[in-house]
ZAVEXDO-716712 format. One record per residue (C-alpha): residue number from 1; x, y negated, z. Coordinates in nm, 3 decimals, always signed. Layout:
+-----+---------+---------+---------+
| num |       x |       y |       z |
+-----+---------+---------+---------+
| NUM |       X |       Y |       Z |
...
+-----+---------+---------+---------+
//
This chain:
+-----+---------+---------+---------+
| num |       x |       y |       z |
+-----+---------+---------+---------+
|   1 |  +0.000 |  +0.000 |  +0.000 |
|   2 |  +0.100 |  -0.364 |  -0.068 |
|   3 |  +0.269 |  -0.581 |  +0.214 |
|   4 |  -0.068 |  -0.811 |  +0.293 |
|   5 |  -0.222 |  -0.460 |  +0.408 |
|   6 |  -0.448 |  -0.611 |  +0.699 |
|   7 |  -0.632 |  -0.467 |  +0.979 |
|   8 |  -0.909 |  -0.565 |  +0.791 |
|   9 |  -0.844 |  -0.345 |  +0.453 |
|  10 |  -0.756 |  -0.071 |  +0.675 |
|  11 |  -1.168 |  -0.140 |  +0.862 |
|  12 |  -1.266 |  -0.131 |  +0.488 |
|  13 |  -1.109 |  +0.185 |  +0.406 |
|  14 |  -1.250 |  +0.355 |  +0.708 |
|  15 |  -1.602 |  +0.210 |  +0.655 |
|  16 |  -1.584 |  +0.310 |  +0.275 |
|  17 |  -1.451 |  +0.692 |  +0.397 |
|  18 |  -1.768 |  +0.743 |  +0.655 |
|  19 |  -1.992 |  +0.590 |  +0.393 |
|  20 |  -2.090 |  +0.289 |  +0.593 |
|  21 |  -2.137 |  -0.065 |  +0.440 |
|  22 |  -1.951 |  -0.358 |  +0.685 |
|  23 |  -2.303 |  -0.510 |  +0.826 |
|  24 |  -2.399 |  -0.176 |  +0.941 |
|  25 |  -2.080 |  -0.124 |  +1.068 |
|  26 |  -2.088 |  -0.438 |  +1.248 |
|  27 |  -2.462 |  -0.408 |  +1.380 |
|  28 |  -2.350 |  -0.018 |  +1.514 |
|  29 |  -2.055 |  -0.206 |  +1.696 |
|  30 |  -2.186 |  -0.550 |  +1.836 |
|  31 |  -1.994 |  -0.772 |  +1.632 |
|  32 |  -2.144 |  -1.069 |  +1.461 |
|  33 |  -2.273 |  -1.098 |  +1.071 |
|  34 |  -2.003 |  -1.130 |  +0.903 |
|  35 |  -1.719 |  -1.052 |  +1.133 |
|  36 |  -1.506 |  -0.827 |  +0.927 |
|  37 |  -1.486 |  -1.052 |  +0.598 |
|  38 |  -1.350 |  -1.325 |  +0.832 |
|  39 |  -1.074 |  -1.104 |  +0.976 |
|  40 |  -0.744 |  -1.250 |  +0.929 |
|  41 |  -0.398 |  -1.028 |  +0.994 |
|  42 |  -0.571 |  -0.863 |  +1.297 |
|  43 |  -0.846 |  -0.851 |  +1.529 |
|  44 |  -0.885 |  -0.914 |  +1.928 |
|  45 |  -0.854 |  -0.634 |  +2.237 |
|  46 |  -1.220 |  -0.681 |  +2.270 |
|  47 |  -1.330 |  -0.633 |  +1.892 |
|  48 |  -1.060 |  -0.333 |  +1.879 |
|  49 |  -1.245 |  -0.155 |  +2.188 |
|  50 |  -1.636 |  -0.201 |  +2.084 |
|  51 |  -1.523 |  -0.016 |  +1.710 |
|  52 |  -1.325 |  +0.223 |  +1.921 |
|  53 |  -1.642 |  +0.280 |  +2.161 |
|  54 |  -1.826 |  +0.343 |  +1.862 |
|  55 |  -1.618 |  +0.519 |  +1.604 |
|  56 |  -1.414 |  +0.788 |  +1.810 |
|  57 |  -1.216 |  +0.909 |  +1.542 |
|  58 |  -1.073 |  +0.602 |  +1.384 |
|  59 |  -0.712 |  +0.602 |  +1.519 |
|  60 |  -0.603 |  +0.275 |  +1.675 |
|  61 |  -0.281 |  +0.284 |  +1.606 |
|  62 |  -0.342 |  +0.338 |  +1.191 |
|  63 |  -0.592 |  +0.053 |  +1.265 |
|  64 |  -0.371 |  -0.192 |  +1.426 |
|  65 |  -0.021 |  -0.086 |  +1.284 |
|  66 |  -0.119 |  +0.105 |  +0.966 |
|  67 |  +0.079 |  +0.373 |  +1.142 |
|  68 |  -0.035 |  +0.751 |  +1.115 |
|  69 |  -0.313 |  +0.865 |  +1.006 |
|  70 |  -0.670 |  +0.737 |  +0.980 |
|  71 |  -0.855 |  +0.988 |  +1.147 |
|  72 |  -0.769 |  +1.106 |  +1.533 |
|  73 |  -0.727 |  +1.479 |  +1.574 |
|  74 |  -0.961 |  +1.658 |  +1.776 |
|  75 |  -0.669 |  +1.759 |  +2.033 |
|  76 |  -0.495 |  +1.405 |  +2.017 |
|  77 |  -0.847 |  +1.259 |  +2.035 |
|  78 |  -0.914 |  +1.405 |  +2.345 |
|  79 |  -0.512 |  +1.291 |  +2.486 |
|  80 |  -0.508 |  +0.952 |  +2.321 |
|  81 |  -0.880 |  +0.866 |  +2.490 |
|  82 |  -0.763 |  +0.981 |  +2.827 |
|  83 |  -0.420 |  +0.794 |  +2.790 |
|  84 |  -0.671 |  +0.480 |  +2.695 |
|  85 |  -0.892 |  +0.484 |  +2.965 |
|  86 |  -0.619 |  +0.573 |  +3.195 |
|  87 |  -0.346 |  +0.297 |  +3.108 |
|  88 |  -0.597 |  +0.021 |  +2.985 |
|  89 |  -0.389 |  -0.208 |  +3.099 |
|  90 |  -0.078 |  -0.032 |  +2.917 |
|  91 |  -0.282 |  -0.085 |  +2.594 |
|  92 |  -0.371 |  -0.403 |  +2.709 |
|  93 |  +0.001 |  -0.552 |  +2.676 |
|  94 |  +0.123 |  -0.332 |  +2.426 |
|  95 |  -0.146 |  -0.525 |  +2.180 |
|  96 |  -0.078 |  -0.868 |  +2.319 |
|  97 |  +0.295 |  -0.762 |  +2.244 |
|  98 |  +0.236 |  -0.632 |  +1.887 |
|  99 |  +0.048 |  -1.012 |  +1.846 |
| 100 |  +0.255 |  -1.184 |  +1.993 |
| 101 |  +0.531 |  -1.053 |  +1.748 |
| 102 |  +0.346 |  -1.107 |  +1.465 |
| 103 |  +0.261 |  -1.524 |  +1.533 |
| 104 |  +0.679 |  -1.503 |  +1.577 |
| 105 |  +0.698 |  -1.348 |  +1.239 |
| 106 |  +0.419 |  -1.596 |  +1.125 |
| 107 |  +0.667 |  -1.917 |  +1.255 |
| 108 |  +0.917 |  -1.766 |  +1.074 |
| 109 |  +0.808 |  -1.732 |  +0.740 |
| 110 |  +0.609 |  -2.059 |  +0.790 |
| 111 |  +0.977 |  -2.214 |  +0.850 |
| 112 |  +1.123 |  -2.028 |  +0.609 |
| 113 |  +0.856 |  -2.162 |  +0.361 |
| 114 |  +0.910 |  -2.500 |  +0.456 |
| 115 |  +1.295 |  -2.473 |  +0.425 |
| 116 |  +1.267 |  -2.365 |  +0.067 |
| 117 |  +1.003 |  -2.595 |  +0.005 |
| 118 |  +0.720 |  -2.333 |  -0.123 |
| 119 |  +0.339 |  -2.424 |  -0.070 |
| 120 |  +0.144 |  -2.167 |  +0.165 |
| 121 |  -0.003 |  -2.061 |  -0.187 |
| 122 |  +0.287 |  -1.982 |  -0.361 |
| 123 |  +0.386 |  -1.627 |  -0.435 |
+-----+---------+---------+---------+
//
């Protein structure tokens, strides 16, 4: 997949795969009309948690990070939702970590940009 490959075009593939459409995804999981075509590079702890309430075997980690495989494995299903519940917390600050690095990466292409002198649009 390309670089730009977003949290949300990973949602899309999953919705696509369990033959949803993304405003009955988003009325099954309490988020607001629209939500998903707004998404930007990634989503909040909260918004990640009520699709992960819902949709049990969408992997968080392939949703976050791109990493692994879409679907959770019945065994690893059953270990990765006890780690979860268990270590919220853990998961907690390993996601504000992961965002955190990304707005650094974000500041430095931005600067980057600027120091070359390229538009936000330009390729």
């Amino acid at each position: 997949m390309e670089e730009k490959d977003y949290v949300r075009e990973r949602l899309l593939q999953y919705i696509n795969y369990i033959g949803s459409k993304p405003a009955r995804f988003e009325r099954e999981c309490g988020l607001s009309n629209g939500y998903i075509r707004n998404i930007r590079d990634t989503i909040s702890y909260k918004k990640m948690q009520q699709i992960l309430k819902v949709h049990k075997d969408l992997s968080e980690e392939w949703l976050m990070n791109g990493k692994g495989e879409m679907l959770v494995s019945d065994d690893s299903k059953k270990e990765e939702k006890t780690i979860s519940l268990d270590n919220g917390e853990y998961w907690k600050a390993k996601y504000e970590e992961c965002f955190a690095e990304l707005q650094r990466q974000k500041g430095i292409t931005e600067g980057l940009r600027m120091a070359l002198g390229l538009s936000k649009n330009a390729n």
